[in-house]
N, C-alpha and C positions, 0 to 999 in steps of 0.2 A: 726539442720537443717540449710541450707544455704541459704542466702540471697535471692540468685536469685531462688529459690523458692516461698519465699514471695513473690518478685514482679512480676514474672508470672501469681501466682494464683492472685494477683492484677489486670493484665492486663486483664485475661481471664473473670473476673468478671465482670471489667468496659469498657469492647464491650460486655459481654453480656447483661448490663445496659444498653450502651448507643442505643443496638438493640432493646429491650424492648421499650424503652422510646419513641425511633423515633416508631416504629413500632404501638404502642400501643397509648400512650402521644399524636404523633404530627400528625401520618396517623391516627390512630383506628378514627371508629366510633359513634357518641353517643347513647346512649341507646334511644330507643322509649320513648317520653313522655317528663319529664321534660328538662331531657338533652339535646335532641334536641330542643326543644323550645328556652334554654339559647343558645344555639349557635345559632339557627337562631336571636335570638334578640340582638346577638356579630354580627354578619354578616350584618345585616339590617343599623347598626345607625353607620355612618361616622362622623368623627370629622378632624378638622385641628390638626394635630400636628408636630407644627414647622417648618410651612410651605407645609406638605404633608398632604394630607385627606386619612386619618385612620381609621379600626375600632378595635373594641378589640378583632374580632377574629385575625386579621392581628396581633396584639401585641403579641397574645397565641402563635400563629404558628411561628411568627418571634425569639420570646425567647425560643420556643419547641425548633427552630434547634437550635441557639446557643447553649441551653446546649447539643445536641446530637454531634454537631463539638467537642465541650469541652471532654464529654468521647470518641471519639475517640481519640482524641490527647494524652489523658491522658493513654488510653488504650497503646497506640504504644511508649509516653514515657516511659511506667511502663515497657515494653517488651526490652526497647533499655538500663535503668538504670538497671535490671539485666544481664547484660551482662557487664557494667561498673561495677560494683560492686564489681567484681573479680577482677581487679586491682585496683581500685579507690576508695573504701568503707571509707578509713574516712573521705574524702573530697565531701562525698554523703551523710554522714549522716544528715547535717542538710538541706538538700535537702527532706528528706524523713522525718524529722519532722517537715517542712514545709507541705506537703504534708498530713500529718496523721491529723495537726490540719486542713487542707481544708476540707478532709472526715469527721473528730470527728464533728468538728462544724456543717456540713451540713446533718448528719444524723437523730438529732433530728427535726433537719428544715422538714425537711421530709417527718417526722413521725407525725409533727403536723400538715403541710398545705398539705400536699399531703395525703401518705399511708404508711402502713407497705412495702412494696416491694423495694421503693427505698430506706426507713432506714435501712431495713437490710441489704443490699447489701453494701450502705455506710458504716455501720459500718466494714462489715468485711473487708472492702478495709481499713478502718483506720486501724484495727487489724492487717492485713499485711504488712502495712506500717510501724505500730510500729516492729513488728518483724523482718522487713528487718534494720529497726536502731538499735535495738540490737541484730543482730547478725553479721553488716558490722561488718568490721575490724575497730580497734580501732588505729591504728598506727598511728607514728606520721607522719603529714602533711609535705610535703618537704616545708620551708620556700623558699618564692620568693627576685630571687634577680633580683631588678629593675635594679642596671647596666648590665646584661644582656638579659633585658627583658624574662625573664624565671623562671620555680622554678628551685633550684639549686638540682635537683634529677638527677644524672649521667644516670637513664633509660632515660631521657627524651630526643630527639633528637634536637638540635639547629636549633631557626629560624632562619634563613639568614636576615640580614638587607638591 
């Protein structure tokens, strides 16, 4: 299988993560009973923090969307690095093991302080991740030559100074 396969099924996984999560995580509702009560008791108690008066639902909802910003970008990264990949795979692989220890590490997070849904999902974006690093291309990287500000790869077209 080919790379840009993995990170496809990568991308399509984490927008539908990061739908979930906005949808469900930062819109949904709490459940009747206890749940609601702790949110209304986030909502009710204001604090200073660092200079702005806060409360802790504002912190939930504030860090829900960050991380739903985060898998989109990451979604529309993983869509735009399968299409690099076909020319550009060995100078993407440590790009993509970057990326796999981001998922590997954050899926047991997850699984402990959250739920099974977002560790699964994690992990299989890790899984894909490692699959798209071993299956880029292994060739060698055109070294850079600094007095031309460029790599020295004849494909590549010359900046203008």
């Amino acid at each position: 299988m080919k790379p840009t396969l993995f990170l496809r099924i990568a991308s399509v996984l984490t927008f539908i993560f990061c739908v979930a999560h906005t949808a469900g995580g930062v819109f949904g509702k709490p459940a009747p009973g206890v749940q609601a009560f702790v949110v209304q008791t986030m909502k009710a108690n204001a604090f200073d923090a660092m200079g702005s008066r806060r409360t802790w639902w504002d912190f939930n909802i504030g860090y829900g969307l960050m991380v739903s910003v985060t898998l989109l970008v990451h979604a529309i990264l993983f869509w735009h690095l399968g299409t690099l990949v076909k020319t550009e795979g060995a100078r993407l692989r440590t790009i993509f093991a970057l990326l796999f220890v981001e998922f590997a590490v954050q899926a047991p997070i997850a699984g402990r302080y959250f739920f099974l849904g977002p560790c699964i999902i994690s992990a299989l974006v890790a899984v894909c991740l490692l699959a798209a690093f071993f299956t880029a291309s292994r060739g060698i990287v055109p070294a850079f030559d600094s007095s031309k500000g460029e790599a020295s790869d004849p494909r590549r077209t010359q900046v203008p100074a």
